[in-house]
C-alpha positions as CSV (number, residue, x, y, z in Angstrom):
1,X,-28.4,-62.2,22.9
2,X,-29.9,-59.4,25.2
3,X,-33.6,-60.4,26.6
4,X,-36.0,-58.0,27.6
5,X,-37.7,-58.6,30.6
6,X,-40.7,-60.2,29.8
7,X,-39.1,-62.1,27.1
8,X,-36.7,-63.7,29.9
9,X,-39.4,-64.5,32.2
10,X,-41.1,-66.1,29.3
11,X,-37.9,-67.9,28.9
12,X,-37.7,-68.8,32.8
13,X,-41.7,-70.7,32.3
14,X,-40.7,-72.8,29.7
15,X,-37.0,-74.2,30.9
16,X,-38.2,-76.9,32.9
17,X,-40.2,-78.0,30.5
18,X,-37.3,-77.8,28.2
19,X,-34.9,-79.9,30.7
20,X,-38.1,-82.6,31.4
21,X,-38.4,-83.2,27.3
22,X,-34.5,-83.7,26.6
23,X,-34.6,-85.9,29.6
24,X,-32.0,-83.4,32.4
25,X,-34.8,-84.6,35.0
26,X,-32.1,-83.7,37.6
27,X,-35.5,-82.9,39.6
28,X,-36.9,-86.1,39.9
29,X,-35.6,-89.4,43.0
30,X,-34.1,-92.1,41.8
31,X,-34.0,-94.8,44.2
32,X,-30.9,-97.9,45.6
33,X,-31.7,-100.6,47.7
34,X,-29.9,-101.2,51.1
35,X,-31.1,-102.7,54.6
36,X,-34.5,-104.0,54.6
37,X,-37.0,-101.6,56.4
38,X,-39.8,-102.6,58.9
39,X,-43.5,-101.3,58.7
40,X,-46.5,-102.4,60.2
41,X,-45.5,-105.9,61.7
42,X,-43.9,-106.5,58.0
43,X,-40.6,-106.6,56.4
44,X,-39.8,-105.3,52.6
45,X,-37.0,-103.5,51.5
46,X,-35.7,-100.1,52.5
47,X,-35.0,-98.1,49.7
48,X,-33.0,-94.9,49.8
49,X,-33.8,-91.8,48.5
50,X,-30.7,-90.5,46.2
51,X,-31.2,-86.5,45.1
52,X,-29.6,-84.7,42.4
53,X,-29.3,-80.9,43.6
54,X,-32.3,-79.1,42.0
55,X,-31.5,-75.8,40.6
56,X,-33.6,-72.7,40.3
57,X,-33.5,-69.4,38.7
58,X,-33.2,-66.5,41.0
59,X,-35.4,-63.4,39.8
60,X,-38.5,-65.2,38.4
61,X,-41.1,-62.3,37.6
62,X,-43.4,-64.7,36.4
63,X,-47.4,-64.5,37.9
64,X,-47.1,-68.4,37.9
65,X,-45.6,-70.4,40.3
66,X,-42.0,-71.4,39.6
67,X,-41.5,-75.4,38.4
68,X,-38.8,-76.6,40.8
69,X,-38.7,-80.3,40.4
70,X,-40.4,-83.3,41.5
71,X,-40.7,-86.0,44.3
72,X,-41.4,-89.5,43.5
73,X,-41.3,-92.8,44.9
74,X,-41.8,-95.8,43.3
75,X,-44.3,-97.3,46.0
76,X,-46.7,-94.9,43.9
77,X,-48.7,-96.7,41.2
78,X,-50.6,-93.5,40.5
79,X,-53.7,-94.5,42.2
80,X,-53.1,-91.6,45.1
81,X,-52.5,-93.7,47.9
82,X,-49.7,-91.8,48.6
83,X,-49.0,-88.4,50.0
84,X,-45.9,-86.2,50.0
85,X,-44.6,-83.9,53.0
86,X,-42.4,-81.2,52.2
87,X,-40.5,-79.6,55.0
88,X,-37.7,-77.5,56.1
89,X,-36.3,-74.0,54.8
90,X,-39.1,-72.5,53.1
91,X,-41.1,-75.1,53.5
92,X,-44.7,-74.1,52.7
93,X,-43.6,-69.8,52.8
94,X,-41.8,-70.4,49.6
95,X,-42.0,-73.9,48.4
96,X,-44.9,-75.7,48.0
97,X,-46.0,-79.4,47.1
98,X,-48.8,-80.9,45.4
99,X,-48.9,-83.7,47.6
100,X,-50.7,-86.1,44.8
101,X,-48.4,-85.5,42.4
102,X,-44.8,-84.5,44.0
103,X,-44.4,-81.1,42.3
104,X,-43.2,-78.7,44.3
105,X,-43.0,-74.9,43.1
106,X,-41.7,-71.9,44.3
107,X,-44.0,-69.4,45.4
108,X,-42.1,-66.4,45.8
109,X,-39.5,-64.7,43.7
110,X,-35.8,-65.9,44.9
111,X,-32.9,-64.2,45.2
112,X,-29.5,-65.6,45.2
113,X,-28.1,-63.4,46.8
114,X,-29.8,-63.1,50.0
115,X,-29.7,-67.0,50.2
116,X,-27.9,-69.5,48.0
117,X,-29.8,-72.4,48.8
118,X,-32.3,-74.0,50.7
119,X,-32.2,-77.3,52.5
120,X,-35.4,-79.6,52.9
121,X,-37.2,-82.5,53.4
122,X,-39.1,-85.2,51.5
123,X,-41.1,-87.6,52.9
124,X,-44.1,-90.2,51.3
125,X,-47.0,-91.2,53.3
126,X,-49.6,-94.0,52.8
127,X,-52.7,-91.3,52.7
128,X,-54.9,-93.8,54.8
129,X,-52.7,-95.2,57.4
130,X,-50.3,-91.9,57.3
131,X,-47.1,-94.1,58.2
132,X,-43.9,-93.4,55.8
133,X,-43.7,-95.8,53.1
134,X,-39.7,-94.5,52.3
135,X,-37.3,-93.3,55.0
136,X,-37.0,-89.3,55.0
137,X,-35.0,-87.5,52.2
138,X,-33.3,-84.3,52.8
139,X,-32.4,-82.5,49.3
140,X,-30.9,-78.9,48.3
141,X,-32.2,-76.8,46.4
142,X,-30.1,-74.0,44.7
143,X,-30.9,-70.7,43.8
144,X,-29.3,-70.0,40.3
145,X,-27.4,-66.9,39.5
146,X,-28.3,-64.7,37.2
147,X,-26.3,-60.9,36.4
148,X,-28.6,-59.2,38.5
149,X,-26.2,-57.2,40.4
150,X,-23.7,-54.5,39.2
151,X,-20.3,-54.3,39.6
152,X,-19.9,-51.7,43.1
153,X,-16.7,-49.8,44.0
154,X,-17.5,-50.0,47.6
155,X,-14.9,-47.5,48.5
156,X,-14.9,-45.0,46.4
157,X,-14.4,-42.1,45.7
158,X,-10.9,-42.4,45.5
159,X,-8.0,-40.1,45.9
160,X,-4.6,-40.5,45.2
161,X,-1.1,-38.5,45.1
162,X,1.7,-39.5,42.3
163,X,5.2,-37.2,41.6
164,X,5.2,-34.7,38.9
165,X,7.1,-35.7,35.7
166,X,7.1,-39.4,36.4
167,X,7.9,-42.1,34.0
168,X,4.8,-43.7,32.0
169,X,3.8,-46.6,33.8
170,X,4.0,-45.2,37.2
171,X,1.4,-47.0,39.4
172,X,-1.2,-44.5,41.1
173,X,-3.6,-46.5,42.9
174,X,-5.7,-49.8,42.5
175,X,-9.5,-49.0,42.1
176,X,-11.9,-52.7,43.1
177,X,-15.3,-53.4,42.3
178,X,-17.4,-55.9,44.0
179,X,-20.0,-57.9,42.2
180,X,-22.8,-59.2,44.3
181,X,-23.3,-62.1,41.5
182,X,-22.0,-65.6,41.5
183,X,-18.1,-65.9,41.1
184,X,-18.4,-69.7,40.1
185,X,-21.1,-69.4,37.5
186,X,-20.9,-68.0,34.6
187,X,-18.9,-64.6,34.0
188,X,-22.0,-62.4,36.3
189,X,-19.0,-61.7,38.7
190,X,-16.3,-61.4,36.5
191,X,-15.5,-57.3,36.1
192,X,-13.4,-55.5,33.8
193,X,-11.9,-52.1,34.1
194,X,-11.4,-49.1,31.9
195,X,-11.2,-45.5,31.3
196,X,-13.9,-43.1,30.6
197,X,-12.5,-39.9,31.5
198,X,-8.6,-38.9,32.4
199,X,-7.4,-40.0,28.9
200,X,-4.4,-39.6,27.6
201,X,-2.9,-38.8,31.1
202,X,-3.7,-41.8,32.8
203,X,-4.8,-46.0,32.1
204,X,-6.4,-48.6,33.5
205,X,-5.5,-51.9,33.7
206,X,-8.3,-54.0,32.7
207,X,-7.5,-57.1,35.2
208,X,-6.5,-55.7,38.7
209,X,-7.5,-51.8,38.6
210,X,-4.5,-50.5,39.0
211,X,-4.3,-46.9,37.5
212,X,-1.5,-45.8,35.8
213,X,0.6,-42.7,34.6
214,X,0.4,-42.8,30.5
215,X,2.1,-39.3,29.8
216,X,5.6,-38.5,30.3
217,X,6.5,-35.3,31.9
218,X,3.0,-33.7,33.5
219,X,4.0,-30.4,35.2
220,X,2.3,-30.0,38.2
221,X,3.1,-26.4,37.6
222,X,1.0,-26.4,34.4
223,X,-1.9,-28.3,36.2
224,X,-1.7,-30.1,39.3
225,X,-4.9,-32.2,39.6
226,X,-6.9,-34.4,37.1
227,X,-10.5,-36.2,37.8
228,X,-10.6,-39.7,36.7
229,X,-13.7,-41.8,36.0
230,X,-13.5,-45.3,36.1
231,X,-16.3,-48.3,35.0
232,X,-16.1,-51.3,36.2
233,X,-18.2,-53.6,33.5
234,X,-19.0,-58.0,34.4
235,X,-19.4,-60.4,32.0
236,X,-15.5,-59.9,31.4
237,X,-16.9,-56.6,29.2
238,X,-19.3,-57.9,27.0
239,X,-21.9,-56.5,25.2
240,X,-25.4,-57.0,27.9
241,X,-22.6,-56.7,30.9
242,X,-24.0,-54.7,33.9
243,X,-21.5,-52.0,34.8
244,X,-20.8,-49.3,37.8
245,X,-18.6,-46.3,37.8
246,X,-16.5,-44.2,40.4
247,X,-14.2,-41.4,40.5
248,X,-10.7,-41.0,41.5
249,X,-9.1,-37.1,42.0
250,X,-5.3,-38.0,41.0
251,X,-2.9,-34.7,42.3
252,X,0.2,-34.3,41.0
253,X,3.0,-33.9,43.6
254,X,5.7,-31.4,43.9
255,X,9.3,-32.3,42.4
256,X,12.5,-30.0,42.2
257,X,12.6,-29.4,39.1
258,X,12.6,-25.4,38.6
259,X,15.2,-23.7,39.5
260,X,15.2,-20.3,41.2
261,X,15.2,-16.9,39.5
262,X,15.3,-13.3,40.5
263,X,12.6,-11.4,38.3
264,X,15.2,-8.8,37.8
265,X,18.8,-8.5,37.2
266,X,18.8,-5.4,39.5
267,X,18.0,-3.6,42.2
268,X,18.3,-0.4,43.9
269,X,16.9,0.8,47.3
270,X,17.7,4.2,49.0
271,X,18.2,4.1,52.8
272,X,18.8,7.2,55.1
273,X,22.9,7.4,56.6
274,X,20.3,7.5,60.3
275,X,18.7,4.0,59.8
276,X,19.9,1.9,63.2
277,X,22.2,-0.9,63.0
278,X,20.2,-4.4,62.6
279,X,17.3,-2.3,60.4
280,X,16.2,-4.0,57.3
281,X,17.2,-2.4,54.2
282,X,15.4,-4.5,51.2
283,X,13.5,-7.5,50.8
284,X,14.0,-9.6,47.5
285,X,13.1,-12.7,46.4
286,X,13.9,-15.3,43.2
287,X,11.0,-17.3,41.9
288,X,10.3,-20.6,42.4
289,X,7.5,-22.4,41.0
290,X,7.6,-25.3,43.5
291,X,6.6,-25.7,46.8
292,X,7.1,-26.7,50.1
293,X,11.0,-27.9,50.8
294,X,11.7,-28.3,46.8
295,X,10.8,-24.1,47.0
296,X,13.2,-23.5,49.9
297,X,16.5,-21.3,49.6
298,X,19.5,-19.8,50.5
299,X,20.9,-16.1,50.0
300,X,24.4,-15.2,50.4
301,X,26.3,-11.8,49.6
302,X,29.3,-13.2,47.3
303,X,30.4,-10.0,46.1
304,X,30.5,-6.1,46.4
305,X,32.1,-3.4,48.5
306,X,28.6,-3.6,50.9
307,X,30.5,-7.0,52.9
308,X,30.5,-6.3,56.2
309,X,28.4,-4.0,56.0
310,X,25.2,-5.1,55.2
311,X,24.0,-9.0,55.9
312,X,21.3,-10.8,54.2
313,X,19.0,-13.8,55.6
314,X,16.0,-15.5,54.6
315,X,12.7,-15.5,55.8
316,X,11.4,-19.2,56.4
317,X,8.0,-18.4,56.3
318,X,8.0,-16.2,52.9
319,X,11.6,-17.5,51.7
320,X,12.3,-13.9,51.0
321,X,16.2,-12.6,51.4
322,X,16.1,-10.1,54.0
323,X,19.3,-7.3,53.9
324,X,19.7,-5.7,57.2
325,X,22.4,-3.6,58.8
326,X,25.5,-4.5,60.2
327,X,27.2,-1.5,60.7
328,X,26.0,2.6,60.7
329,X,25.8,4.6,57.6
330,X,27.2,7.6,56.9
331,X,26.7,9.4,53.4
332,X,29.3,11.6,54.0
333,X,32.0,9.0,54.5
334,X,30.4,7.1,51.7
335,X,27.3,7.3,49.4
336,X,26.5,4.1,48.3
337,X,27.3,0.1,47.9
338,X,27.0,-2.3,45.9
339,X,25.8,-6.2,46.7
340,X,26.3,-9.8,44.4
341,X,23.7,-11.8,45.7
342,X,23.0,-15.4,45.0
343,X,20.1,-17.5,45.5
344,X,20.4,-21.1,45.3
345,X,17.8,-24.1,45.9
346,X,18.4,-26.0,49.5
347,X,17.5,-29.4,48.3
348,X,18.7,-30.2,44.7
349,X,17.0,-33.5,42.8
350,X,19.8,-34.9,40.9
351,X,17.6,-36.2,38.4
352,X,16.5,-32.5,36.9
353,X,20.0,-30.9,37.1
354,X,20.0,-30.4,33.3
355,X,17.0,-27.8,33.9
356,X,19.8,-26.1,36.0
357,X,21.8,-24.2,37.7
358,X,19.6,-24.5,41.0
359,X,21.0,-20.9,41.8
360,X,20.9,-16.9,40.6
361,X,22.4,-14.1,41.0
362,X,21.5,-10.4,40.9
363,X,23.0,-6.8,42.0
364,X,21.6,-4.9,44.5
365,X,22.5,-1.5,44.8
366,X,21.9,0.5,48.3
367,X,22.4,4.4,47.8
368,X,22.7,6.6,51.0
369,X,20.9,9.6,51.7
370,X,21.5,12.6,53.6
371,X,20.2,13.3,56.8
372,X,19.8,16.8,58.3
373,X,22.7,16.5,61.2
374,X,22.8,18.9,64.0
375,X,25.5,20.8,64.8
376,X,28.4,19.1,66.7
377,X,30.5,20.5,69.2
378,X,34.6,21.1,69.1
379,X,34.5,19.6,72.3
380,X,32.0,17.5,75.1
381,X,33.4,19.7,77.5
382,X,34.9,23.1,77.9
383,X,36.1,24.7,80.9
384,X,36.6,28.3,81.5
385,X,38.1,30.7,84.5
386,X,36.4,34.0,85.2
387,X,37.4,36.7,88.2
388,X,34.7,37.3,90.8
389,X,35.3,41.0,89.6
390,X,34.9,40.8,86.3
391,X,32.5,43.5,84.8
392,X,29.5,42.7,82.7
393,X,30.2,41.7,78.9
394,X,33.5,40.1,79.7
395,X,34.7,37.9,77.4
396,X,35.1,34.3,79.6
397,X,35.8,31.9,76.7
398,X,34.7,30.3,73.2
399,X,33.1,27.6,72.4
400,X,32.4,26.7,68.4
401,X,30.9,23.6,66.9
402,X,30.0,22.9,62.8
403,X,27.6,21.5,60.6
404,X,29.2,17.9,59.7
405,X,26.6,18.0,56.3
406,X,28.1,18.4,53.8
407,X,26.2,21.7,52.9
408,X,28.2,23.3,56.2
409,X,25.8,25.0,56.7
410,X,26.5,28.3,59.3
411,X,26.1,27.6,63.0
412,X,24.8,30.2,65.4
């Protein structure tokens, strides 16, 4: 039954007159006899003061002070010859005592919480000669829980990684709520957990918290983070159960489980027969939807009239194939090559090699262009013998070089 809050402090006025009239006066002294106790030149019997712990309701909101319990000795006939003394924790700031009749109230509302219980003193006094007529008494008074306090994930907001395509049941993390509330009374402290957003991917367990997976195959490729909100709700879940809520960022981690592939089953670059030797001809590069070392690769030149000729590499950084030069070009020895290159993943998982091969291959086709060559000469060096006499316009020598293009064209 859910109380509102007037109706509970209505309820809170009237328990201790409900526990008085079926008779749970756990409030009230009872008294043993032991050793005989001296007053005033005479001797009578000392009797022992023997307290049941008195209990009271934290969060009274009542305008009325709060019935604890009362004090009693049976030295009292009822005519007011005898005075009580309260002291100790609270004494007087919070609890106070009719000191005719033994009540003592609370004065201020209590709260668990911030102290569970309170230990004091009773005492009785003959109100003329204001010597003890019992021996001092120290009780406890208990502050009662009641669910005041929410469950608190104290640190959240949580984040957590877990592998792509992992089984269902895969733990994630383990999410804990605190409840200020009183772990041996009642079910105030006892919290529950579930789900209220990150359904169907992920699950609570209701009992320790821990989050797991509860699809089979999520691709972080397809989506690679999910937010998660999780309540925490005491009175083991049930309806009138104060409840608290964080949030948890799940990110999918990466996984080797796409192969590589070259966008195109082709290529074709044209380099000039000039380009120096180490120059790079082409850059290509295969796909790979992962990342980090699962997206790493190798390139290799398996086939083609090119080996030797040309060399390919990769770039770490980009994990492009880079085809340089090994050797110089000349279009008209030969006017183009053709490559077989194969990509293939560095680090295989074993457990996705049915999504494979980890490797492709494609053709890459390098034609040679024709460079404007200047003319070259028969010889480095040419050497000739003229006569000192020898008239102007004689003929000394020849000397003749050609256009190695293949247009030929004429030399003058």
């Amino acid at each position: 039954m859910k109380l509102s809050k007037v109706e509970f402090c209505h309820f809170l006025q009237i328990l201790p007159l409900f526990l008085c009239l079926s008779g749970m006066n756990q409030a009230e002294v009872s008294m043993s006899r032991s050793k005989p106790y001296f007053q005033s030149g005479r001797t009578r019997t000392k009797r022992s003061w023997v307290w049941n712990q008195f209990f009271v309701l934290e969060e009274y909101m009542g305008t009325d002070p709060l019935y604890v319990g009362k004090l009693h000795s049976d030295v009292d006939k009822g005519d007011g010859s005898i005075k009580y003394i309260l002291s100790g924790e609270g004494a007087s700031s919070i609890f106070i005592i009719d000191e005719n009749t033994g009540d003592i109230h609370a004065t201020k509302r209590l709260d668990r919480e911030e102290q569970a219980y309170y230990t004091l003193r009773a005492q009785a006094l003959d109100r003329l000669t204001n010597k003890p007529v019992e021996p001092e008494s120290e009780f406890v008074i208990k502050i009662q829980d009641i669910n005041d306090n929410e469950p608190k994930f104290l640190d959240g907001p949580y984040t957590a990684g877990v592998p792509e395509m992992s089984p269902v049941g895969t733990s994630v993390v383990q999410v804990t709520a605190t409840d200020a509330d009183d772990p041996t009374y009642g079910n105030s402290a006892r919290v529950v957990y579930s789900i209220l957003q990150g359904q169907p991917y992920f699950s609570v367990e209701p009992k320790t918290g821990v989050i797991k997976t509860a699809l089979p195959n999520m691709d972080r490729e397809a989506k690679d983070q999910y937010l998660l909100v999780i309540q925490a709700k005491d009175m083991v879940g049930q309806n009138g159960g104060l409840s608290g809520t964080t949030s948890v960022t799940v990110t999918l981690t990466d996984v080797n489980d796409n192969p590589p592939r070259f966008p195109r089953r082709s290529y074709q670059y044209n380099v000039p027969e000039s380009l120096p030797v180490a120059s790079v001809v082409a850059r290509i590069k295969a796909a790979d939807a992962d990342v980090g070392p699962n997206a790493e690769m190798e390139y290799k030149i398996v086939d083609g009239d090119g080996l030797g000729v040309f060399k390919i590499s990769v770039d770490k950084d980009t994990q492009e194939g880079i085809i340089t030069i090994q050797k110089e070009l000349d279009f008209e020895a030969k006017t183009s090559y053709t490559l077989r290159i194969e990509a293939a993943n560095m680090h295989v998982d074993p457990r996705f090699l049915s999504l494979g091969p980890f490797s492709d291959m494609t053709t890459v086709k390098i034609i040679v262009e024709d460079v404007d060559e200047p003319p070259v000469f028969t010889s480095r060096l040419y050497s000739m013998v003229v006569s000192e006499a020898a008239k102007v316009g004689t003929i000394i020598g020849t000397v003749a070089a050609h256009d190695p293009d293949a247009s030929n064209s004429p030399v003058r």
